[in-house]
MILOVEX-321879 format. One record per residue (C-alpha): x, y, z; residue number from 1. Coordinates in Angstrom, 3 decimals. Each point is the difference from the previous one (the first is absolute). Layout:
<rs>
r east = X north = Y up = Z nr = NUM
...
</rs>
This chain:
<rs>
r east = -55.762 north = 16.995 up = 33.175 nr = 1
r east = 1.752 north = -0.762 up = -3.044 nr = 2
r east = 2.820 north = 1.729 up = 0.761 nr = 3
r east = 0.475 north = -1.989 up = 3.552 nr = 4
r east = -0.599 north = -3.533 up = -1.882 nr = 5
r east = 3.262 north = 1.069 up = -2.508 nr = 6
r east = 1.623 north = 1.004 up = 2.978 nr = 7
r east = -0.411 north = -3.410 up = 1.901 nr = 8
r east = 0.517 north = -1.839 up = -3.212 nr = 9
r east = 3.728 north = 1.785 up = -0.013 nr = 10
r east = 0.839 north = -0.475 up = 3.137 nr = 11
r east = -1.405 north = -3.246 up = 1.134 nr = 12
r east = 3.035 north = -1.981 up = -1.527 nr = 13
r east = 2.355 north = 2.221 up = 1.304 nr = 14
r east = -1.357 north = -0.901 up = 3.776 nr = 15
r east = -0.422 north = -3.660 up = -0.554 nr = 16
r east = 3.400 north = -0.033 up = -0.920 nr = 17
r east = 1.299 north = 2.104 up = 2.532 nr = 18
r east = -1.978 north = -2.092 up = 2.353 nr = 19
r east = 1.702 north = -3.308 up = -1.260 nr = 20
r east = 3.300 north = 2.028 up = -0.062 nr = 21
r east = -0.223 north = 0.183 up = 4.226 nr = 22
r east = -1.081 north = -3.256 up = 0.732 nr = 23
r east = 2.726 north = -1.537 up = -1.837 nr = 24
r east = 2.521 north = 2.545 up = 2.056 nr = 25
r east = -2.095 north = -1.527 up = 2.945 nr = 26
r east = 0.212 north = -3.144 up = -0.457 nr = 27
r east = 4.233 north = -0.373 up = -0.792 nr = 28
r east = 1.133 north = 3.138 up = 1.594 nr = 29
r east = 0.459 north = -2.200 up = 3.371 nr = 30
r east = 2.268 north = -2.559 up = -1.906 nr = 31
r east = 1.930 north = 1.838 up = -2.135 nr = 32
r east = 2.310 north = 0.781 up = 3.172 nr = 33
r east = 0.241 north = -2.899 up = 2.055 nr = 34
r east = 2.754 north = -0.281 up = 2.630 nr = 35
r east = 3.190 north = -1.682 up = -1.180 nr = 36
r east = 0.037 north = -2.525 up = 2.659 nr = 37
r east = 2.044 north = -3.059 up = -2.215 nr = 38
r east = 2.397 north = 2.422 up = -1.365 nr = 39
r east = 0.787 north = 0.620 up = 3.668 nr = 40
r east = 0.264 north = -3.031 up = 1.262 nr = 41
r east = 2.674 north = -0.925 up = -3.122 nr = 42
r east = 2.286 north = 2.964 up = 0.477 nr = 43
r east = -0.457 north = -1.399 up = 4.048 nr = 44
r east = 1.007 north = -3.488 up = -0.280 nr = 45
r east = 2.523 north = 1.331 up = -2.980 nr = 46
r east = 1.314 north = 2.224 up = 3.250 nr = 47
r east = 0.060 north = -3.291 up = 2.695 nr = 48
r east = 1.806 north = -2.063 up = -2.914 nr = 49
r east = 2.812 north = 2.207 up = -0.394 nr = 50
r east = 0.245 north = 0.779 up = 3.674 nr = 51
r east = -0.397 north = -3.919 up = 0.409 nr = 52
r east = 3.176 north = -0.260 up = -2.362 nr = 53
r east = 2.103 north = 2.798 up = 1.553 nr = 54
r east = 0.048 north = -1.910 up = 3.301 nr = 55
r east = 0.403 north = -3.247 up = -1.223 nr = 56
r east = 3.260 north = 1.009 up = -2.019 nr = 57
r east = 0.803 north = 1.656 up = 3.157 nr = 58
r east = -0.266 north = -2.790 up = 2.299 nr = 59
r east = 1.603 north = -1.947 up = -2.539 nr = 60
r east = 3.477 north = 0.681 up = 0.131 nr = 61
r east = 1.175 north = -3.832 up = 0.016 nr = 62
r east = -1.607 north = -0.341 up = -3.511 nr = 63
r east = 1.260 north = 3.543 up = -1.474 nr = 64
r east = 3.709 north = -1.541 up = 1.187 nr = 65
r east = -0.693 north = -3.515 up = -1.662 nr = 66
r east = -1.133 north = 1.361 up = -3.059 nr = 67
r east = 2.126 north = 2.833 up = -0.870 nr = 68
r east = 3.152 north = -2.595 up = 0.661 nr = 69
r east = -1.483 north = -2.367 up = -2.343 nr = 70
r east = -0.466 north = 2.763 up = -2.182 nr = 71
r east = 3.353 north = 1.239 up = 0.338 nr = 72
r east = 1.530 north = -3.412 up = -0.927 nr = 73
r east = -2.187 north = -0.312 up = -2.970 nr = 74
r east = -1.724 north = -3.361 up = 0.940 nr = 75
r east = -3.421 north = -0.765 up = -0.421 nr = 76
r east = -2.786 north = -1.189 up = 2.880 nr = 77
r east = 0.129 north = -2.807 up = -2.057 nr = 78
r east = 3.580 north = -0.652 up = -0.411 nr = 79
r east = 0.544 north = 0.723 up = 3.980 nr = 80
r east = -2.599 north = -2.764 up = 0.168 nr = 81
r east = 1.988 north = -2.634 up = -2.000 nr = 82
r east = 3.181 north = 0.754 up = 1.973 nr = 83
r east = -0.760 north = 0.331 up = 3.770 nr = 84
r east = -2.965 north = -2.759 up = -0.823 nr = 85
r east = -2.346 north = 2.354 up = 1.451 nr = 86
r east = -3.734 north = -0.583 up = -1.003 nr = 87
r east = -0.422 north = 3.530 up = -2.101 nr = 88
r east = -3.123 north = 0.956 up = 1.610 nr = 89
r east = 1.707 north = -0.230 up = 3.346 nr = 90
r east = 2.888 north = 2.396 up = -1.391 nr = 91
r east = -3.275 north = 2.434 up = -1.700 nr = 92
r east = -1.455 north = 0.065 up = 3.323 nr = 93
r east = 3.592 north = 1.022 up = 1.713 nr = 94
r east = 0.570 north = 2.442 up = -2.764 nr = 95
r east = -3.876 north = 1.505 up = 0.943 nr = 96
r east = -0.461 north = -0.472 up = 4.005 nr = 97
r east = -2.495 north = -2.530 up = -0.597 nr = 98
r east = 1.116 north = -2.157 up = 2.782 nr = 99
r east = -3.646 north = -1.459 up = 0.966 nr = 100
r east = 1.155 north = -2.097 up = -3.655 nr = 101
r east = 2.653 north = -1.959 up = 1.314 nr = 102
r east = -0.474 north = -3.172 up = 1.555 nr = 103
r east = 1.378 north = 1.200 up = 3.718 nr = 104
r east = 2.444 north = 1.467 up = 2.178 nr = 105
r east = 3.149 north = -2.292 up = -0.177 nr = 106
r east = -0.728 north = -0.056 up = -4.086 nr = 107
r east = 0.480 north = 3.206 up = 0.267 nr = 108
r east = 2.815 north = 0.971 up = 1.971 nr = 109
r east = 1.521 north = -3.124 up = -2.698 nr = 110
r east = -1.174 north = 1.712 up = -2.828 nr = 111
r east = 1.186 north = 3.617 up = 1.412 nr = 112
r east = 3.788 north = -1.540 up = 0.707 nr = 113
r east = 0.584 north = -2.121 up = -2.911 nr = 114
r east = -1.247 north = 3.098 up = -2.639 nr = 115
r east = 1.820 north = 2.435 up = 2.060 nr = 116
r east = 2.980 north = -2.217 up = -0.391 nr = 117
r east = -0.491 north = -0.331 up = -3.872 nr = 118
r east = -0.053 north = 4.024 up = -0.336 nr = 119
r east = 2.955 north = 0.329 up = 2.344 nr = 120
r east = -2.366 north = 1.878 up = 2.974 nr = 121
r east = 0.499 north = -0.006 up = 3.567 nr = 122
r east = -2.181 north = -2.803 up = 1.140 nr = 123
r east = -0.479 north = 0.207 up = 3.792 nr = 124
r east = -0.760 north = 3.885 up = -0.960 nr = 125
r east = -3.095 north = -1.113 up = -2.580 nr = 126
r east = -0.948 north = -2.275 up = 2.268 nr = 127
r east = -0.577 north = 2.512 up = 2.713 nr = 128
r east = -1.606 north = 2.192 up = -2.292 nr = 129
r east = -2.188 north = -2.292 up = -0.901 nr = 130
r east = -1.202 north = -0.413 up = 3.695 nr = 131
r east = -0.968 north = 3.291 up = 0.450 nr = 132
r east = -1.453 north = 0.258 up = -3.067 nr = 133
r east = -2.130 north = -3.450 up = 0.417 nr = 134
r east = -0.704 north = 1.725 up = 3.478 nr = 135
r east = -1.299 north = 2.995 up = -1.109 nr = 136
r east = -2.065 north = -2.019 up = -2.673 nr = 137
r east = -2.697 north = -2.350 up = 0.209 nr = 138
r east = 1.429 north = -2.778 up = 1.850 nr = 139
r east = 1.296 north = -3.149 up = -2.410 nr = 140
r east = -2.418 north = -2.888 up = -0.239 nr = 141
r east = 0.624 north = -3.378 up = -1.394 nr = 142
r east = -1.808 north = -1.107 up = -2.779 nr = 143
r east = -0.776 north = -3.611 up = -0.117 nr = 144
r east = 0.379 north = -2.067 up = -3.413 nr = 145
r east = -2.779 north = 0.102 up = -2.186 nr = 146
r east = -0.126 north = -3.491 up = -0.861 nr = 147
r east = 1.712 north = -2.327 up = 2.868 nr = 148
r east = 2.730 north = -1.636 up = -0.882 nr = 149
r east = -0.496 north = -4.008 up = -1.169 nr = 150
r east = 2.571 north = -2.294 up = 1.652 nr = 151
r east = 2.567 north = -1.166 up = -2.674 nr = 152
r east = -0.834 north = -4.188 up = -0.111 nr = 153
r east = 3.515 north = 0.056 up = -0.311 nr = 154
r east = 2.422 north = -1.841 up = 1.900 nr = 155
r east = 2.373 north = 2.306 up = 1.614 nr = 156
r east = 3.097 north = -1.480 up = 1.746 nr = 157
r east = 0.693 north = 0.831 up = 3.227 nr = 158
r east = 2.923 north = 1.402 up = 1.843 nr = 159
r east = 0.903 north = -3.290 up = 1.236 nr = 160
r east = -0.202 north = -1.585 up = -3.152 nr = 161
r east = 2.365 north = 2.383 up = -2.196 nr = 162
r east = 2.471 north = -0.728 up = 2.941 nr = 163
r east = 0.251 north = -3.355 up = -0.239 nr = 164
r east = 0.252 north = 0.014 up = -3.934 nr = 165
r east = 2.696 north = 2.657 up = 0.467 nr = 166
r east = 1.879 north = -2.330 up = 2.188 nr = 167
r east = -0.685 north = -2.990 up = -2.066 nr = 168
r east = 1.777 north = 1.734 up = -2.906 nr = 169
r east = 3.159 north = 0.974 up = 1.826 nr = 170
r east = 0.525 north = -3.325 up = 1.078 nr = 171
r east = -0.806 north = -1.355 up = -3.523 nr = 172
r east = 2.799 north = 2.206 up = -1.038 nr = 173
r east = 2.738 north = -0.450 up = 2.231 nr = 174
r east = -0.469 north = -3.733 up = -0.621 nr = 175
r east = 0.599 north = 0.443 up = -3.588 nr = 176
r east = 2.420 north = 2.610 up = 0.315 nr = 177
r east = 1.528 north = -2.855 up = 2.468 nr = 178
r east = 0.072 north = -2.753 up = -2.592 nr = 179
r east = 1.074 north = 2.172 up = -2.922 nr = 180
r east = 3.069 north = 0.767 up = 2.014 nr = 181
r east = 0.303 north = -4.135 up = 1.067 nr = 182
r east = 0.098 north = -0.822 up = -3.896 nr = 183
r east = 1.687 north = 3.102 up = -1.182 nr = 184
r east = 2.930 north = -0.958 up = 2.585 nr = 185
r east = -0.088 north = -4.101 up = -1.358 nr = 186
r east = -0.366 north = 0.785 up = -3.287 nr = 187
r east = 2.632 north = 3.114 up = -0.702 nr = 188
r east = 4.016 north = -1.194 up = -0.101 nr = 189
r east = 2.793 north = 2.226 up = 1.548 nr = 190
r east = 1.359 north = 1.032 up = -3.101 nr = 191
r east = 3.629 north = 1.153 up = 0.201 nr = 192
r east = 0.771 north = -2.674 up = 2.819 nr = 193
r east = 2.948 north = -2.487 up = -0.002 nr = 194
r east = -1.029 north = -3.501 up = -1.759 nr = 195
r east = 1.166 north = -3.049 up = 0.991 nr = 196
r east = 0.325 north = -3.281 up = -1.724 nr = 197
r east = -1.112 north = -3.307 up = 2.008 nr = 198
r east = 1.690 north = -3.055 up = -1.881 nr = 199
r east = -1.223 north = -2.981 up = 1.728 nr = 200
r east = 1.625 north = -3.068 up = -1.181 nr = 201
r east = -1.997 north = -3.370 up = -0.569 nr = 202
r east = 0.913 north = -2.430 up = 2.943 nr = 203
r east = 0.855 north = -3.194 up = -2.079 nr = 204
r east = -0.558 north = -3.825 up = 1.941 nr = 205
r east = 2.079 north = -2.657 up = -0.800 nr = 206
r east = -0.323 north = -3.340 up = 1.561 nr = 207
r east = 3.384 north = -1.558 up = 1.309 nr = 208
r east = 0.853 north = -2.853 up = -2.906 nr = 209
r east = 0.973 north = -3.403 up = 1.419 nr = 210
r east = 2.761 north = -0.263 up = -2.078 nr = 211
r east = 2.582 north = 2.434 up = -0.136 nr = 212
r east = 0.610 north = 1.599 up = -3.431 nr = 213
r east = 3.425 north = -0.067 up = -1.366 nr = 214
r east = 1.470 north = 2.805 up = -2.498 nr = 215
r east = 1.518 north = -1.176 up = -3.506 nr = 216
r east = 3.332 north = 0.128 up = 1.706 nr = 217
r east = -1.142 north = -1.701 up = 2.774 nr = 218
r east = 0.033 north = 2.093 up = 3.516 nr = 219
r east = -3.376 north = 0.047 up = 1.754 nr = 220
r east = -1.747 north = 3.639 up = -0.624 nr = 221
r east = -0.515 north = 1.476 up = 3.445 nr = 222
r east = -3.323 north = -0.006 up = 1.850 nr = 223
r east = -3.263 north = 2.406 up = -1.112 nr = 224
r east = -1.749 north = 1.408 up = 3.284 nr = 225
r east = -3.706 north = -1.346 up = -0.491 nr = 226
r east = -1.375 north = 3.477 up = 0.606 nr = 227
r east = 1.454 north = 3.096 up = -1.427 nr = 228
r east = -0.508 north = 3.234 up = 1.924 nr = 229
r east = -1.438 north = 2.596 up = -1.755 nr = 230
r east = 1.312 north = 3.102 up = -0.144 nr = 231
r east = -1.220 north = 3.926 up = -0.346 nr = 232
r east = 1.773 north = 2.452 up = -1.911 nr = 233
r east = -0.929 north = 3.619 up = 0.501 nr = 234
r east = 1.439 north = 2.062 up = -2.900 nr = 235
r east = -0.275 north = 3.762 up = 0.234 nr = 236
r east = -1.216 north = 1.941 up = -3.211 nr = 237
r east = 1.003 north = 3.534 up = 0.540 nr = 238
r east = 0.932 north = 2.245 up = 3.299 nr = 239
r east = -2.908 north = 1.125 up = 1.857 nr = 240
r east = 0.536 north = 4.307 up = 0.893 nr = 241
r east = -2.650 north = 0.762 up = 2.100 nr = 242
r east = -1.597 north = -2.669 up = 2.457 nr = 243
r east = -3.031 north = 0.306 up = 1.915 nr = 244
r east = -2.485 north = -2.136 up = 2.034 nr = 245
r east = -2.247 north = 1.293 up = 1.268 nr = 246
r east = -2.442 north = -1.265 up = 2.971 nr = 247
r east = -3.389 north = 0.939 up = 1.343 nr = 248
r east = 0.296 north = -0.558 up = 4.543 nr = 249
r east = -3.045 north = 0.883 up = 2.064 nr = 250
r east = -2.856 north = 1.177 up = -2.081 nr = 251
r east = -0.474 north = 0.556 up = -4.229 nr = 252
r east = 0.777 north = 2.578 up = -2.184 nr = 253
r east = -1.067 north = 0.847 up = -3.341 nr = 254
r east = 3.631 north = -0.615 up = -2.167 nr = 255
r east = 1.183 north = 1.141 up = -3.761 nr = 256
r east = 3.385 north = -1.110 up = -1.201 nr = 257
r east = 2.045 north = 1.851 up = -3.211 nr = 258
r east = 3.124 north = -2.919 up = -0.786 nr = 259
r east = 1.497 north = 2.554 up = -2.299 nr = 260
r east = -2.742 north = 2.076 up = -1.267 nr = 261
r east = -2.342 north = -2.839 up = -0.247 nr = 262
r east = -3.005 north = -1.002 up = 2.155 nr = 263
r east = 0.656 north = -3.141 up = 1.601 nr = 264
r east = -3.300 north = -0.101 up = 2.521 nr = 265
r east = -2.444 north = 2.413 up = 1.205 nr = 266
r east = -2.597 north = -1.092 up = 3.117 nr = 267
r east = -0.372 north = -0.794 up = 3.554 nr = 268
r east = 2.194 north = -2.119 up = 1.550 nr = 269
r east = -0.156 north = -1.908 up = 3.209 nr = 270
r east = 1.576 north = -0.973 up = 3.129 nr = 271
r east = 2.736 north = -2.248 up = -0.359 nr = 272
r east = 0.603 north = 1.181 up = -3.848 nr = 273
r east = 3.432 north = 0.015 up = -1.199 nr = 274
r east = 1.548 north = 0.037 up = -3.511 nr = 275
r east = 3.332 north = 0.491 up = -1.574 nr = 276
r east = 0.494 north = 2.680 up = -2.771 nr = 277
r east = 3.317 north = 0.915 up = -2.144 nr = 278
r east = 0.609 north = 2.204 up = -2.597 nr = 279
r east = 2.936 north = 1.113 up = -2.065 nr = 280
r east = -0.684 north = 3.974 up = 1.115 nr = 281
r east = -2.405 north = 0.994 up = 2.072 nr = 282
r east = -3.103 north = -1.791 up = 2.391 nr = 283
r east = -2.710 north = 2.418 up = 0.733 nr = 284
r east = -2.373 north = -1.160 up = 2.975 nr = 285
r east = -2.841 north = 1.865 up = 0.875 nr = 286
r east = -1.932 north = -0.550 up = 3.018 nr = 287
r east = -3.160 north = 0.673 up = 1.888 nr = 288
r east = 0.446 north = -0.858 up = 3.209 nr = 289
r east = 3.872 north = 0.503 up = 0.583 nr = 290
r east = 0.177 north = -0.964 up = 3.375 nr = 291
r east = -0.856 north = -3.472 up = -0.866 nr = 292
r east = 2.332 north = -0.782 up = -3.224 nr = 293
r east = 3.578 north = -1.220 up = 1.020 nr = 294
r east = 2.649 north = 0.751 up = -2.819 nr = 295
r east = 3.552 north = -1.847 up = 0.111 nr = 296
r east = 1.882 north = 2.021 up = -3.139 nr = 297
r east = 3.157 north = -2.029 up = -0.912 nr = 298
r east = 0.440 north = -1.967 up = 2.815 nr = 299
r east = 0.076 north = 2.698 up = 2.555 nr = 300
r east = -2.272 north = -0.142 up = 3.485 nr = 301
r east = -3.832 north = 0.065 up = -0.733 nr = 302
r east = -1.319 north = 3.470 up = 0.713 nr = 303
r east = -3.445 north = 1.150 up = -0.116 nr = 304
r east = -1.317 north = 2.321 up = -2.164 nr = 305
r east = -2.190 north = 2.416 up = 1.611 nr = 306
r east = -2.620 north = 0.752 up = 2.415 nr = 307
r east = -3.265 north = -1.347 up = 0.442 nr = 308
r east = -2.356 north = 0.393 up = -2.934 nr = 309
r east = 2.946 north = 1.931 up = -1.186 nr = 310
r east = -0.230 north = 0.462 up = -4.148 nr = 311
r east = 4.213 north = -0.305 up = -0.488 nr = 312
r east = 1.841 north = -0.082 up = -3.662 nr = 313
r east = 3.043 north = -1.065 up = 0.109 nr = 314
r east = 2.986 north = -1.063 up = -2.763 nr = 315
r east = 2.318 north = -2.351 up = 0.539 nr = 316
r east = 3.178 north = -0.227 up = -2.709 nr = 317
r east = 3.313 north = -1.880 up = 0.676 nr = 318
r east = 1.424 north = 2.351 up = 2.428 nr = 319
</rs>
């Protein structure tokens, strides 16, 4: 009996721990191996993303062509922006063959031209690329402002309105264009021209005496006419070379005149305009409207100079 009880007292811990041992094998043997079921669904939607990518750069051949031209050139997205005024999310979602991010159809087909002409790309050939790939895509939707648009309190003139200032202004102009040519013509002098002096002698009165004067010596002085006629003298200064007179028959014509290098008038001249220029070497008359602008050059038949609204140069010297 004592023997047994040193037996049990030996082994008894060695069972209660064994027993302890199995239950705890028991009780986290099932969960030490669980199925990897999240690790499997990552590497699986790892697997659909890269797939997801492959056909997208596949289907994306208008973007690939965009961006390896920019590329090529050295620009940036946003330097492309700044120069074909291209918002630069519109040009990113080119680039990527995010088309459901631009605003619609015709934008695009804008966009597609004007970037294709920046990069120096066929145009009607990304265009049609684009088609089929929009085609074979989710079809483009518009996308409506976020915030609408407040109307500009503004007042914005209309079509009508910028007319009629335009028109106001070109007749404002040729008026004054008009009278600066009136005064330039009244107010410049023919320099070079032959002067003439205009002595006009005083007309004296004298009233008939009744008595007839006598000299010292004694013979009647003869009569004085009551009214002395006056008389002009016209005295030459120098020769005159060159002679022209000009004269402006059936319609106007804008008019600049050189008297011997030196700008005599400038402007638009009228119907029923003439003047007389001379000059020591040379008259230079330059004309708008030549068909209107009659020239007489040293006395010789009047000639016109040119066809209608005709620009004609022309030089007149003594011979």
């Amino acid at each position: 009996m004592a023997c047994f009880l040193r037996t049990f007292v030996r082994l008894g811990p060695v069972i209660v721990n064994m027993r302890l041992l199995g239950g705890s094998v028991a009780t986290t043997a099932p969960s030490s191996t669980p199925f990897p079921m999240d690790e499997y669904q990552h590497a699986d939607n790892h697997h659909h993303g890269t797939r997801q990518s492959m056909t997208n750069a596949g289907q994306n051949r208008l973007g690939l062509r965009f961006r390896e031209a920019r590329e090529a050139r050295g620009i940036s997205l946003a330097q492309a922006s700044s120069e074909t005024r291209i918002i630069q999310r519109y040009l990113a979602a080119l680039e990527n063959g995010e088309y459901h991010h631009l605003p619609g159809d015709v934008y695009a087909r804008g966009f597609i031209r004007n970037y294709a002409q920046y990069l120096n790309l066929p145009a009607d050939e990304l265009i049609d690329l684009y088609r089929i790939e929009r085609g074979a895509s989710t079809p483009i939707r518009i996308v409506p402002a976020a915030v609408p648009p407040r109307r500009n309190t503004i007042f914005l003139p209309s079509l009508w309105t910028v007319i009629l200032v335009v028109l106001a202004l070109v007749v404002i102009g040729y008026l004054t264009l008009n009278a600066l040519g009136l005064t330039t013509i009244n107010s410049t002098s023919v320099s070079g021209g032959a002067t003439t002096t205009l002595a006009i002698a005083t007309p004296t009165l004298l009233a008939t005496p009744t008595a007839q004067p006598t000299n010292p010596d004694g013979s009647v002085p003869s009569p004085i006419n009551p009214l002395a006629t006056p008389t002009v003298t016209i005295t030459p200064t120098q020769d005159v070379p060159v002679q022209v007179v000009l004269r402006i028959d059936g319609g106007s014509s804008w008019l600049q005149v050189l008297v011997d290098g030196q700008n005599t008038i400038e402007g638009i001249q009228n119907n029923g305009w003439t003047q007389t220029f001379s000059a020591q070497q040379t008259i230079q008359v330059k004309a708008g409207n030549a068909a209107v602008v009659e020239v007489i050059h040293n006395g010789k038949p009047p000639v016109r100079m040119g066809a209608p609204n005709q620009v004609v140069t022309t030089i007149y010297t003594p011979n």
